[in-house]
PyMOL Python script that loads the backbone (N, CA, C, O; Angstrom):
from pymol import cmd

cmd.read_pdbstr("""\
ATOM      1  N   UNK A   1     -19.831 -94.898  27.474  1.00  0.00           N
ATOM      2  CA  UNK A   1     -19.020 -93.710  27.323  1.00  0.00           C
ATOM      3  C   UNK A   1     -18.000 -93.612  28.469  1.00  0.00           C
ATOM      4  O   UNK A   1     -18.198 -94.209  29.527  1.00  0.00           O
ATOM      5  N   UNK A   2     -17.049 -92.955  28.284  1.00  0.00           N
ATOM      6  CA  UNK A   2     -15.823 -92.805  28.906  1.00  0.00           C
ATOM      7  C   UNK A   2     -16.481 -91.950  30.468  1.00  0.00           C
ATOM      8  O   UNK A   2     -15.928 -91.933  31.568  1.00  0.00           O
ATOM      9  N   UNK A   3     -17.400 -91.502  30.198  1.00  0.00           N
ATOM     10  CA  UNK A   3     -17.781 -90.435  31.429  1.00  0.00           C
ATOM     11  C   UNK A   3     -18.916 -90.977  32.264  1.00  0.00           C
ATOM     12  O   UNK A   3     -19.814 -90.354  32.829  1.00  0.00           O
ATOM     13  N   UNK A   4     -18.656 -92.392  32.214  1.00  0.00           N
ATOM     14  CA  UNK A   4     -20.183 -93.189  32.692  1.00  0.00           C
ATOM     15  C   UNK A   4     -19.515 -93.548  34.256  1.00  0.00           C
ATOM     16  O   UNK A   4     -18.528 -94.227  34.538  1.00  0.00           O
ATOM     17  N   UNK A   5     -20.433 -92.835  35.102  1.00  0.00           N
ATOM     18  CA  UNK A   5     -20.106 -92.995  36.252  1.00  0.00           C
ATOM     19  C   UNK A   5     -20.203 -94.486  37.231  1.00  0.00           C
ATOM     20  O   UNK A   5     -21.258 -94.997  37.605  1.00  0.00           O
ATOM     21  N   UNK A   6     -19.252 -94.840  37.425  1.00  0.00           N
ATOM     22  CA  UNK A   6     -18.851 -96.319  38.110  1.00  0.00           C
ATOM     23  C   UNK A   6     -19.229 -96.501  39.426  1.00  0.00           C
ATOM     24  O   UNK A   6     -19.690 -97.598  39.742  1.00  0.00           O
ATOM     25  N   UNK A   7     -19.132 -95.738  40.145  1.00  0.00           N
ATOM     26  CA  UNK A   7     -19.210 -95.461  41.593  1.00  0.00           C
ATOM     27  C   UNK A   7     -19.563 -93.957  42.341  1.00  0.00           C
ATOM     28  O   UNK A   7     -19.252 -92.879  41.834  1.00  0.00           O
ATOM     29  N   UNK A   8     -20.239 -94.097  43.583  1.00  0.00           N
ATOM     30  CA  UNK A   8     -20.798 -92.659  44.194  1.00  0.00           C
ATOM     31  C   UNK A   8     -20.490 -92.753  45.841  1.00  0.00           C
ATOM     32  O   UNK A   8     -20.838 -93.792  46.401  1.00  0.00           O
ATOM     33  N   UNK A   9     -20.002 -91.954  46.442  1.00  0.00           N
ATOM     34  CA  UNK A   9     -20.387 -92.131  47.890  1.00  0.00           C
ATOM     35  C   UNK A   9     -20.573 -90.584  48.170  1.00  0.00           C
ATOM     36  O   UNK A   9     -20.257 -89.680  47.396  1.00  0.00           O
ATOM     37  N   UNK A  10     -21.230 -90.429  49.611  1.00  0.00           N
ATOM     38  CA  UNK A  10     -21.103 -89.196  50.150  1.00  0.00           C
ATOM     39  C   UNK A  10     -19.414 -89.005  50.908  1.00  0.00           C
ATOM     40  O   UNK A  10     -18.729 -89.828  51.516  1.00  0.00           O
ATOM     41  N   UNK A  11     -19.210 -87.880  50.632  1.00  0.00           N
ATOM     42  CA  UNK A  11     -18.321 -87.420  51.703  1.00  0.00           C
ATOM     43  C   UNK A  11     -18.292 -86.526  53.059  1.00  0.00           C
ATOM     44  O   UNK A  11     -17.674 -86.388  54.115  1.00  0.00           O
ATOM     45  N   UNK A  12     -19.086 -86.151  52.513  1.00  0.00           N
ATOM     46  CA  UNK A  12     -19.549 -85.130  53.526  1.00  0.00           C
ATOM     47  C   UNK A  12     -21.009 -84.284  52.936  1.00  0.00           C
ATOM     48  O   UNK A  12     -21.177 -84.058  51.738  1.00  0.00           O
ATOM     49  N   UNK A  13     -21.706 -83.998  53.698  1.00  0.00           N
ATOM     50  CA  UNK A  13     -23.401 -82.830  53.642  1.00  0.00           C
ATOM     51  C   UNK A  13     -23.623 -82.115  52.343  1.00  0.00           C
ATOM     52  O   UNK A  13     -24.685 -81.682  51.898  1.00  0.00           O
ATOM     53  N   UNK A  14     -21.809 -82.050  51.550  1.00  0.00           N
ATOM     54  CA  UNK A  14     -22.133 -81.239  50.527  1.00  0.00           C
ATOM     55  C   UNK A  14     -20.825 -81.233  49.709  1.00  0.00           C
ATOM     56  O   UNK A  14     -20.095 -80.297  49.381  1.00  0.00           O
ATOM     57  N   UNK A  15     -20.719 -83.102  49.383  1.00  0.00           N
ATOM     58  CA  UNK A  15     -19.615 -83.488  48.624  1.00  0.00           C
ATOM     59  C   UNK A  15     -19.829 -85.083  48.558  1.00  0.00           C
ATOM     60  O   UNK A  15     -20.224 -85.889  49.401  1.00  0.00           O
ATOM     61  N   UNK A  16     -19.341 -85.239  47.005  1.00  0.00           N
ATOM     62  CA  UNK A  16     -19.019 -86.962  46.590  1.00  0.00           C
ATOM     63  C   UNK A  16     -18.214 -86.956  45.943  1.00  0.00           C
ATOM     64  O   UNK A  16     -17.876 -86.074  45.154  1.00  0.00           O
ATOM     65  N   UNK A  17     -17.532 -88.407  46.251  1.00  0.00           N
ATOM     66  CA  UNK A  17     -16.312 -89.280  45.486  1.00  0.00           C
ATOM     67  C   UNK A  17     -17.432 -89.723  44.220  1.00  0.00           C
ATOM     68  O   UNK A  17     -18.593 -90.130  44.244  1.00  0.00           O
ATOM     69  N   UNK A  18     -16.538 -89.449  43.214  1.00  0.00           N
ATOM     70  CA  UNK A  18     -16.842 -90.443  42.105  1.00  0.00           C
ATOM     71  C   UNK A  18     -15.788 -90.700  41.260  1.00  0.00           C
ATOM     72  O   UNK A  18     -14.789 -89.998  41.111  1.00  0.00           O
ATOM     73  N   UNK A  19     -16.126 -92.010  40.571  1.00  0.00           N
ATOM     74  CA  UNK A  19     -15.124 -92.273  39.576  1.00  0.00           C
ATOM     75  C   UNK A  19     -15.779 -92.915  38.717  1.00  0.00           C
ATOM     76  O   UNK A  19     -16.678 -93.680  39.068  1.00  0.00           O
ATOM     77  N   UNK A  20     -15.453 -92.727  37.430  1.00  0.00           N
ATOM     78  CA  UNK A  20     -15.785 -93.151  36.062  1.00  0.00           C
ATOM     79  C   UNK A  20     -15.249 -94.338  35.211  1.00  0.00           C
ATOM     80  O   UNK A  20     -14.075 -94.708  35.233  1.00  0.00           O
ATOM     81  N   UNK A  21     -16.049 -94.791  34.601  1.00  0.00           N
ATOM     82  CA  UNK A  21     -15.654 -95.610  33.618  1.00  0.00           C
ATOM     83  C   UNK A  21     -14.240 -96.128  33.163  1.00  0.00           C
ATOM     84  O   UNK A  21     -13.872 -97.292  33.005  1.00  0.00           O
ATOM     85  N   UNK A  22     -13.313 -94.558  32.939  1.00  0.00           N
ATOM     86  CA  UNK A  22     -12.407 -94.887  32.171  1.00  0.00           C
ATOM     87  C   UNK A  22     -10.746 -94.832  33.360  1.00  0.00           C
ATOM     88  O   UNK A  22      -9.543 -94.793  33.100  1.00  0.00           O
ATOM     89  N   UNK A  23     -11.656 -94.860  34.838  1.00  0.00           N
ATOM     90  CA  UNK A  23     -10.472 -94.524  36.051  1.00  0.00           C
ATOM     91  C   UNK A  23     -10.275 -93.275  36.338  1.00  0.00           C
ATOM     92  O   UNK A  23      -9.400 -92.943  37.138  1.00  0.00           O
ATOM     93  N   UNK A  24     -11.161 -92.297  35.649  1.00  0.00           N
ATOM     94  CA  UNK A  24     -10.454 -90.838  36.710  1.00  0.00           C
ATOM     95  C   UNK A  24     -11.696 -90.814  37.636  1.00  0.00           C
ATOM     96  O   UNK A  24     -12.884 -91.004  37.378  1.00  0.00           O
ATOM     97  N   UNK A  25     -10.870 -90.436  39.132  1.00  0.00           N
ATOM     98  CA  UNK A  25     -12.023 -90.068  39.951  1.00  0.00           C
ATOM     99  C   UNK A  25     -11.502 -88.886  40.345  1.00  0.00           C
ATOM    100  O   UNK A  25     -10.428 -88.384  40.012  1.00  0.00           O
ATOM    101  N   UNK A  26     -12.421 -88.428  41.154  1.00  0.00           N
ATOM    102  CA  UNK A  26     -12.647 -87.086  42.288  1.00  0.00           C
ATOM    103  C   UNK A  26     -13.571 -87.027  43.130  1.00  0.00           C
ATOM    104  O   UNK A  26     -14.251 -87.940  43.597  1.00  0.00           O
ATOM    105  N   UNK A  27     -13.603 -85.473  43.410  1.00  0.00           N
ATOM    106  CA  UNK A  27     -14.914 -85.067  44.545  1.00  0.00           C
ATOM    107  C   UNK A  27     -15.816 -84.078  43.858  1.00  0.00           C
ATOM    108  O   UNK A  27     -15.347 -83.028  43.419  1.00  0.00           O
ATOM    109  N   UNK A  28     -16.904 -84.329  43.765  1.00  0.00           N
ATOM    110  CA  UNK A  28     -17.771 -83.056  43.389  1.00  0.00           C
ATOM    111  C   UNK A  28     -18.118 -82.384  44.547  1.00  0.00           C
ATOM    112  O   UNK A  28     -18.429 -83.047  45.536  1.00  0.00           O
ATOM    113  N   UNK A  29     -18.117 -81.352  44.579  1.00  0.00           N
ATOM    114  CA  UNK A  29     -18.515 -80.437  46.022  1.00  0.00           C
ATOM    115  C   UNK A  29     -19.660 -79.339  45.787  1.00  0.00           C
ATOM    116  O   UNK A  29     -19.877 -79.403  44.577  1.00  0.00           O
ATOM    117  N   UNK A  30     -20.179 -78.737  46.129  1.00  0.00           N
ATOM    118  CA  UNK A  30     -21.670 -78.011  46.582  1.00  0.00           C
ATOM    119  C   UNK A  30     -21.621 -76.988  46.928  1.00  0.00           C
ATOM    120  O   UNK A  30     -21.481 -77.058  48.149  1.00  0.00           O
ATOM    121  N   UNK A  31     -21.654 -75.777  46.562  1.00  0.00           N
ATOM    122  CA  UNK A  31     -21.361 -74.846  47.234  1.00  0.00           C
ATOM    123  C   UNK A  31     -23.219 -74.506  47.940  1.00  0.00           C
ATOM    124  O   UNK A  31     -24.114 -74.724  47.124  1.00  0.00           O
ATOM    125  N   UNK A  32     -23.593 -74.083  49.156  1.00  0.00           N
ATOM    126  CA  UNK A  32     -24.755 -73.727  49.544  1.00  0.00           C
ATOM    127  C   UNK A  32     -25.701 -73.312  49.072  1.00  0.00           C
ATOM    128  O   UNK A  32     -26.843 -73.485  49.498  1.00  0.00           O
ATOM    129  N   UNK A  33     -25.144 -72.249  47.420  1.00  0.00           N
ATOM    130  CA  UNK A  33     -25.562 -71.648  46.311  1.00  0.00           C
ATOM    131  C   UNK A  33     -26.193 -72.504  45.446  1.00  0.00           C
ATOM    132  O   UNK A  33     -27.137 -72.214  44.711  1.00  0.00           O
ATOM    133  N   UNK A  34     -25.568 -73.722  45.568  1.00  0.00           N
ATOM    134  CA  UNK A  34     -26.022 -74.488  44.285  1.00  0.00           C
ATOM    135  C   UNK A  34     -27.828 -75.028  44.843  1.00  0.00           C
ATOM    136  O   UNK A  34     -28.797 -75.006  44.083  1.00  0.00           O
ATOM    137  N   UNK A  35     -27.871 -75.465  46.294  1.00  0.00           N
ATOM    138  CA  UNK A  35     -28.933 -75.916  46.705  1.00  0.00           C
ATOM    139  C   UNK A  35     -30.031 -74.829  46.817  1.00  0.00           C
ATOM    140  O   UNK A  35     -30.048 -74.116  47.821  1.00  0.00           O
ATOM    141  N   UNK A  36     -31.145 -74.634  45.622  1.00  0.00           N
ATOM    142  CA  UNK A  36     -31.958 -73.509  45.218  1.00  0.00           C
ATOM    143  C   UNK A  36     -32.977 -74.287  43.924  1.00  0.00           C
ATOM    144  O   UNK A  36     -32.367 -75.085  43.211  1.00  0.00           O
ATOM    145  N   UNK A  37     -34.323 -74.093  43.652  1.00  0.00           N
ATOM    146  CA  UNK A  37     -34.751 -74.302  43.163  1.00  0.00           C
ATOM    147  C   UNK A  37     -35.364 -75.449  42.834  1.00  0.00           C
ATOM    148  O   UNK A  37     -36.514 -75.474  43.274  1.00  0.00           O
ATOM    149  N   UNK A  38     -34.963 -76.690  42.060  1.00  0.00           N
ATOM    150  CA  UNK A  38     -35.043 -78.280  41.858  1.00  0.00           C
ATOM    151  C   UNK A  38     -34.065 -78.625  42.859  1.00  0.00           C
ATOM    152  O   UNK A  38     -34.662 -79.480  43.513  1.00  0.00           O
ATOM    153  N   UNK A  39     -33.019 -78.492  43.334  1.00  0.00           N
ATOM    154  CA  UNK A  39     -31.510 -78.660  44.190  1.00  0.00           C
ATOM    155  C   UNK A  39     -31.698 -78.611  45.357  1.00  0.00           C
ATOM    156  O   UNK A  39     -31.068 -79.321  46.141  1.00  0.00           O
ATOM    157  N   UNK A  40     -32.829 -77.551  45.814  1.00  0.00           N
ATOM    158  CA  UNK A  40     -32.987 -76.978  47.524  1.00  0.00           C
ATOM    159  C   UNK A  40     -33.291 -78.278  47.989  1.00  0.00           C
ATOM    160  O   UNK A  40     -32.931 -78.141  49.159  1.00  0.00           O
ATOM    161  N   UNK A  41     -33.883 -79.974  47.868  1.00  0.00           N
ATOM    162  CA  UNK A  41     -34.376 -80.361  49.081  1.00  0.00           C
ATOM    163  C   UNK A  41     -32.544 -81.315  48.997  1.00  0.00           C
ATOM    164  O   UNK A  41     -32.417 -82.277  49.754  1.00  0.00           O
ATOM    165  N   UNK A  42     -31.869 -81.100  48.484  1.00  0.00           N
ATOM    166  CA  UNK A  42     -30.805 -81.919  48.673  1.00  0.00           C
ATOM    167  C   UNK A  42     -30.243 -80.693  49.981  1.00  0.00           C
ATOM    168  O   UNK A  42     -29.292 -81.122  50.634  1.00  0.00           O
ATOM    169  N   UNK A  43     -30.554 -79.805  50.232  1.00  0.00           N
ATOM    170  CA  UNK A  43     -29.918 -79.438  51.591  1.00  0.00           C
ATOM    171  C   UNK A  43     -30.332 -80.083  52.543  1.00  0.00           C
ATOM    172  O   UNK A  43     -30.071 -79.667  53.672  1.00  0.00           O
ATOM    173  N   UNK A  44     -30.859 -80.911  52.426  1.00  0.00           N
ATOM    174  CA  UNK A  44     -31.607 -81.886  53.904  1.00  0.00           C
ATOM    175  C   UNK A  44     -30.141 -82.973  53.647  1.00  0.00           C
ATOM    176  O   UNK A  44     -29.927 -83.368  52.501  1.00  0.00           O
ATOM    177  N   UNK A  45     -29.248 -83.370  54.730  1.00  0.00           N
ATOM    178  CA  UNK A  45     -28.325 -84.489  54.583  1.00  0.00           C
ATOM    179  C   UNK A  45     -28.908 -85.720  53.979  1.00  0.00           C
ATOM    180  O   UNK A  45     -28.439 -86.261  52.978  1.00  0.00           O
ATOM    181  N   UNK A  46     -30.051 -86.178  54.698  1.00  0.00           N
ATOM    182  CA  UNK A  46     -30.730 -87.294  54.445  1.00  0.00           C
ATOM    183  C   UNK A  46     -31.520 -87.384  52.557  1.00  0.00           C
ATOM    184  O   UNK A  46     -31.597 -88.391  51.854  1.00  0.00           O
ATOM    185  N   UNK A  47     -31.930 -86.129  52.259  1.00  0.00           N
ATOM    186  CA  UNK A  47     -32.183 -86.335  50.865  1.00  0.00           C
ATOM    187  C   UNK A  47     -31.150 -86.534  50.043  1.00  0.00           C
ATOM    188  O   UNK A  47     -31.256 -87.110  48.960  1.00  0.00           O
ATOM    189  N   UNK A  48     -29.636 -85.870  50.707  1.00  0.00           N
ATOM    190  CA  UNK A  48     -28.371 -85.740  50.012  1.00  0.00           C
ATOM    191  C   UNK A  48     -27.709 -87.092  49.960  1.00  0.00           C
ATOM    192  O   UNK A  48     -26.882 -87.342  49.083  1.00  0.00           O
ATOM    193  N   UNK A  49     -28.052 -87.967  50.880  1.00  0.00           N
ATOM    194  CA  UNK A  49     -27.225 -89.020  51.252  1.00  0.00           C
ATOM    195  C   UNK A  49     -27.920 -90.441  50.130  1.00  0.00           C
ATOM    196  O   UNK A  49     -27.275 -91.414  49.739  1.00  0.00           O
ATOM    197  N   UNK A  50     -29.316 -90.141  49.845  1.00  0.00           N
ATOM    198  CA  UNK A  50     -30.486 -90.814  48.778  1.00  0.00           C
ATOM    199  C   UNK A  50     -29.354 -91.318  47.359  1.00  0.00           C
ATOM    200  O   UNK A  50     -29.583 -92.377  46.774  1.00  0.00           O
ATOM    201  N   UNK A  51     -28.151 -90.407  46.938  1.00  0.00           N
ATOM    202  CA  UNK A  51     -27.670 -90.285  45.833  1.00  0.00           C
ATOM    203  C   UNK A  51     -27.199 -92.052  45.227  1.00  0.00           C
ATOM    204  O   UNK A  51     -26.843 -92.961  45.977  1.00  0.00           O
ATOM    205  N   UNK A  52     -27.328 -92.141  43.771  1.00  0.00           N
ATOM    206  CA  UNK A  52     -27.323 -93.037  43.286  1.00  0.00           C
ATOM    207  C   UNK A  52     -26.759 -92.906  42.102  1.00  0.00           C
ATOM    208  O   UNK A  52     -26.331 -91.812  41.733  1.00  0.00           O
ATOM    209  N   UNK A  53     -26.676 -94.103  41.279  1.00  0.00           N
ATOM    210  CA  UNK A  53     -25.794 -94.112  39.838  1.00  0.00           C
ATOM    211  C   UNK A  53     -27.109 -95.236  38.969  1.00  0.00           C
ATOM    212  O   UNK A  53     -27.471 -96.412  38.970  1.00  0.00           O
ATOM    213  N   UNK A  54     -27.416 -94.016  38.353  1.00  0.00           N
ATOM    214  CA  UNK A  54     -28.548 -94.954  37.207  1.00  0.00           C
ATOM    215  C   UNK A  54     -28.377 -94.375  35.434  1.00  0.00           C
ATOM    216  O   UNK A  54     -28.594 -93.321  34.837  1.00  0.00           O
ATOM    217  N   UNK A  55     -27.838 -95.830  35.055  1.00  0.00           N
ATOM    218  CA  UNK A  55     -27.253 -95.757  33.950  1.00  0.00           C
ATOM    219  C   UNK A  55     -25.952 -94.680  33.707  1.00  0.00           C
ATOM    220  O   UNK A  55     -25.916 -93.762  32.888  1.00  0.00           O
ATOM    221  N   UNK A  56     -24.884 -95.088  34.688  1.00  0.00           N
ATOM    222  CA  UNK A  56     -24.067 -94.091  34.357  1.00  0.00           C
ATOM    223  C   UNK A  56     -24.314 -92.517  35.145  1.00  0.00           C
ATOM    224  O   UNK A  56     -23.298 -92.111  35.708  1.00  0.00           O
ATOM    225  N   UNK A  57     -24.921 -92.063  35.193  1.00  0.00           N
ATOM    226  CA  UNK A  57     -25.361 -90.806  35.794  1.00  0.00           C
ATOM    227  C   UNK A  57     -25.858 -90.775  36.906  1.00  0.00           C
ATOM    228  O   UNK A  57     -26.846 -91.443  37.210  1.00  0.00           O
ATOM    229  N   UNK A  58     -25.070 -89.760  37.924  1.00  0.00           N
ATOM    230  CA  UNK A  58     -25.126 -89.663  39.303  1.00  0.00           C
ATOM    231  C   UNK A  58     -26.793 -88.910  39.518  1.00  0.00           C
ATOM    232  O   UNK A  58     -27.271 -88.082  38.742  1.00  0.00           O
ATOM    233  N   UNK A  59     -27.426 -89.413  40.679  1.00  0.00           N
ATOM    234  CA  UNK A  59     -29.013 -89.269  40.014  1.00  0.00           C
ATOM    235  C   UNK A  59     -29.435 -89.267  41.528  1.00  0.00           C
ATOM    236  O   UNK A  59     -28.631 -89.796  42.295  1.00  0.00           O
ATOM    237  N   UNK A  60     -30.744 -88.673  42.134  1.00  0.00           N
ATOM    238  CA  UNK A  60     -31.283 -88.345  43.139  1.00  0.00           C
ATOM    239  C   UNK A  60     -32.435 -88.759  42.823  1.00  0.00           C
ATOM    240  O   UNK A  60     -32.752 -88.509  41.660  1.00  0.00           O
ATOM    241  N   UNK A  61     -33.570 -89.591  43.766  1.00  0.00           N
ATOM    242  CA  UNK A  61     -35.084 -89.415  43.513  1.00  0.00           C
ATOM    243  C   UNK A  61     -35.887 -88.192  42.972  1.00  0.00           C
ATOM    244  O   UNK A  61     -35.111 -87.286  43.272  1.00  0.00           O
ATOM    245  N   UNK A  62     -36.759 -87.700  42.475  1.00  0.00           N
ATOM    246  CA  UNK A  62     -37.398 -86.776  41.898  1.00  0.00           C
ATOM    247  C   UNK A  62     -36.888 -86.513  40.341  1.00  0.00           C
ATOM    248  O   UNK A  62     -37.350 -85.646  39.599  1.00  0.00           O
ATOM    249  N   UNK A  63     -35.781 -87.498  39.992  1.00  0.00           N
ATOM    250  CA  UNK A  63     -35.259 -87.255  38.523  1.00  0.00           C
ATOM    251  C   UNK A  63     -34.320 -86.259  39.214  1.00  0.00           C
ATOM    252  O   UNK A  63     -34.524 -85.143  38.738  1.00  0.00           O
ATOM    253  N   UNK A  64     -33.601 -86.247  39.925  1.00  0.00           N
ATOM    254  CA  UNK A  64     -32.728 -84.596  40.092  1.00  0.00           C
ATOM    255  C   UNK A  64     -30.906 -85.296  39.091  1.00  0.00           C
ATOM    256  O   UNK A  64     -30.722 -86.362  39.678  1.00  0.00           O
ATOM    257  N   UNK A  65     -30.100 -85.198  38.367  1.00  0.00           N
ATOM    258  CA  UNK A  65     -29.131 -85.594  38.135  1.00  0.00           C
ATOM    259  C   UNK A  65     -28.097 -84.836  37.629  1.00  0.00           C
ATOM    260  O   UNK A  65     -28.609 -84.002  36.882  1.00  0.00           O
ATOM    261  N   UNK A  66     -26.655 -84.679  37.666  1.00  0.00           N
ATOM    262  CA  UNK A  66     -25.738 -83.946  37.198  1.00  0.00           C
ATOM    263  C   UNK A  66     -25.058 -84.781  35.959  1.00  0.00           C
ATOM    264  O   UNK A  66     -24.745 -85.970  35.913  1.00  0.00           O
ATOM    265  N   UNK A  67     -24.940 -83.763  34.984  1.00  0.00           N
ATOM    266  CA  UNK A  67     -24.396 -84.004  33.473  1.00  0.00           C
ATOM    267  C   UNK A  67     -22.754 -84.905  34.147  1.00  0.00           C
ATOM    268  O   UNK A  67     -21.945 -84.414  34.934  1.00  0.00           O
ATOM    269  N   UNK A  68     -22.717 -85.831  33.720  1.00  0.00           N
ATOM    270  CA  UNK A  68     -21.545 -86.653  33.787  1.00  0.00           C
ATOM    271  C   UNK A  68     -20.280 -85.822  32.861  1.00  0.00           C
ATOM    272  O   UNK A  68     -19.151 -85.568  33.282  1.00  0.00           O
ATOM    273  N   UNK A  69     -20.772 -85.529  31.647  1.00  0.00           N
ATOM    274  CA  UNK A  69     -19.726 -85.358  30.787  1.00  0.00           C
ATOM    275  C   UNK A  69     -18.830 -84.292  31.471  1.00  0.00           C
ATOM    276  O   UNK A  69     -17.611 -84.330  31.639  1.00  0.00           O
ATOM    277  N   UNK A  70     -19.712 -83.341  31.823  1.00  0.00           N
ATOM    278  CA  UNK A  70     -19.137 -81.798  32.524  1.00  0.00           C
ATOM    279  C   UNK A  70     -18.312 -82.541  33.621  1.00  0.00           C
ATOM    280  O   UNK A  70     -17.102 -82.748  33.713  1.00  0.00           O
ATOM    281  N   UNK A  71     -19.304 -82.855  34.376  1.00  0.00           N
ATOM    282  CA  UNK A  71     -18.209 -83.793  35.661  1.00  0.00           C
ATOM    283  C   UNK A  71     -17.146 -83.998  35.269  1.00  0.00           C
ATOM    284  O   UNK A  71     -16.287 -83.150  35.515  1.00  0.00           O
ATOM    285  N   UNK A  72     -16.685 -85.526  34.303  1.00  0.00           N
ATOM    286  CA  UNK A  72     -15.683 -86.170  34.136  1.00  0.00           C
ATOM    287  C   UNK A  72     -14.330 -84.916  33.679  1.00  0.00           C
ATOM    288  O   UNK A  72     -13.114 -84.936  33.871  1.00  0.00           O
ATOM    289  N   UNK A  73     -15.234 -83.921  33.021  1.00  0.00           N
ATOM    290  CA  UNK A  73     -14.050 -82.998  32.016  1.00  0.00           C
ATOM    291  C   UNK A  73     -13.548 -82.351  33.015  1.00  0.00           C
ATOM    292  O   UNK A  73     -12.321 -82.251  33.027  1.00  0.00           O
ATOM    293  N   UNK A  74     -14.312 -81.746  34.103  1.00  0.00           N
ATOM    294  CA  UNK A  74     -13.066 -80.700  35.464  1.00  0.00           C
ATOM    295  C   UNK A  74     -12.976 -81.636  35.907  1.00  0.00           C
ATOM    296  O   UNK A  74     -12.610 -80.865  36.794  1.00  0.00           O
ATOM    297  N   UNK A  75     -12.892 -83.004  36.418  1.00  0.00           N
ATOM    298  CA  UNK A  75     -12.483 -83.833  37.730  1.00  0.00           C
ATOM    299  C   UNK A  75     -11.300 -84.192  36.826  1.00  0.00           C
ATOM    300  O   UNK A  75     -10.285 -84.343  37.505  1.00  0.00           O
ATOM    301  N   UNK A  76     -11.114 -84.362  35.625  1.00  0.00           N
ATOM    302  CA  UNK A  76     -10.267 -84.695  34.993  1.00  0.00           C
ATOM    303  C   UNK A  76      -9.151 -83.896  34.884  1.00  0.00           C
ATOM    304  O   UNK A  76      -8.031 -84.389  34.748  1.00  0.00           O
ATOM    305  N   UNK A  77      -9.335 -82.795  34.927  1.00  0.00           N
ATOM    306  CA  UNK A  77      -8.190 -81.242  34.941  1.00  0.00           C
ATOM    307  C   UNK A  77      -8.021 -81.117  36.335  1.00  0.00           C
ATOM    308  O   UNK A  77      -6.847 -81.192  36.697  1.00  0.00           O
ATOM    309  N   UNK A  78      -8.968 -80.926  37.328  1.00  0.00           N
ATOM    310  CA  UNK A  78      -8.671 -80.700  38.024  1.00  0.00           C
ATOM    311  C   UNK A  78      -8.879 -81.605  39.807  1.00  0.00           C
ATOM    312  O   UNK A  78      -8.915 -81.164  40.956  1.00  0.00           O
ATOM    313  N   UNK A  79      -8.957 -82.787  39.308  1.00  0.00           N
ATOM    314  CA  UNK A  79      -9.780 -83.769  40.778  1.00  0.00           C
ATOM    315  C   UNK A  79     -11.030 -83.112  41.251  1.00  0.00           C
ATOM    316  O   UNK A  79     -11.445 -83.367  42.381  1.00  0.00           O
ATOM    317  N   UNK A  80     -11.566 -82.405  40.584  1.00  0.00           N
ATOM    318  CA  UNK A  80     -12.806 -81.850  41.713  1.00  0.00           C
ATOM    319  C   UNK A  80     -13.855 -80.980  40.612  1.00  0.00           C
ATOM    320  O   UNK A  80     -13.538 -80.469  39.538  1.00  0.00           O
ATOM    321  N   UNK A  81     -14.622 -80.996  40.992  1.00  0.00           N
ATOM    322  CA  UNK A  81     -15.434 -79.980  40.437  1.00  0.00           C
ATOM    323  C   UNK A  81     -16.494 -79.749  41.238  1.00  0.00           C
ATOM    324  O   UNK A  81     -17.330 -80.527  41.698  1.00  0.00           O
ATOM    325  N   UNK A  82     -16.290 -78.009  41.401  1.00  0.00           N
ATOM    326  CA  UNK A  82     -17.404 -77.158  42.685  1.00  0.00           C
ATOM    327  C   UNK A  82     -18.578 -76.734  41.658  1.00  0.00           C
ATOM    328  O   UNK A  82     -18.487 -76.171  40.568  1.00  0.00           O
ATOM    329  N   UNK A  83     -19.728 -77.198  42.377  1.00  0.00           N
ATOM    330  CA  UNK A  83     -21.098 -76.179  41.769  1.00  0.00           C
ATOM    331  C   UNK A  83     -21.695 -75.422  42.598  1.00  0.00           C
ATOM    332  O   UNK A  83     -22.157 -75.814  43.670  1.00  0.00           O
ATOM    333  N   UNK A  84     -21.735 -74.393  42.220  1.00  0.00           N
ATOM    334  CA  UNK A  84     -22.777 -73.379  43.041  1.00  0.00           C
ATOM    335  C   UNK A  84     -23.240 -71.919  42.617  1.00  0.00           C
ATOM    336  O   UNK A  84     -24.019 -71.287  43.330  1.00  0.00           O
TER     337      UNK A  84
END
""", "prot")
cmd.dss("prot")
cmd.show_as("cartoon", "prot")
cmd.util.cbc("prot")
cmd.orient("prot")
């Protein structure tokens, strides 16, 4: 799929570069809000920094992962997409 994630890095404690399949990239960013619930141990840098790409989808140990499609559709409008 067009929204299959190619590449991941950190940018910073509470942000990543990614880019997709079909060449659009961006930054996903974090708002403090978002880290709560399944999300809270990614406020540790070091659990945050764990991040990976399995099968396409940006993915954390414990199964933690963000919907690609949503991703690709605001990074695509807009280079970025904030969660929190």
């Amino acid at each position: 799929m067009e929204w299959d994630v190619t590449e991941v890095s950190v940018k910073a404690d509470n942000a990543l570069y990614v880019r997709f399949k079909d060449g659009v990239q961006g930054t996903v960013e974090f708002a403090n809000s978002f880290f709560y619930g399944v999300f809270e141990k990614l406020k540790d840098p070091q659990e945050f920094r764990q991040v990976r790409i399995v099968d396409g989808v940006v993915t954390w140990p414990g199964e933690l992962d963000l919907a690609p499609d949503a991703m690709h559709d605001e990074i695509q409008k807009t280079g970025k997409w904030v969660l929190g």
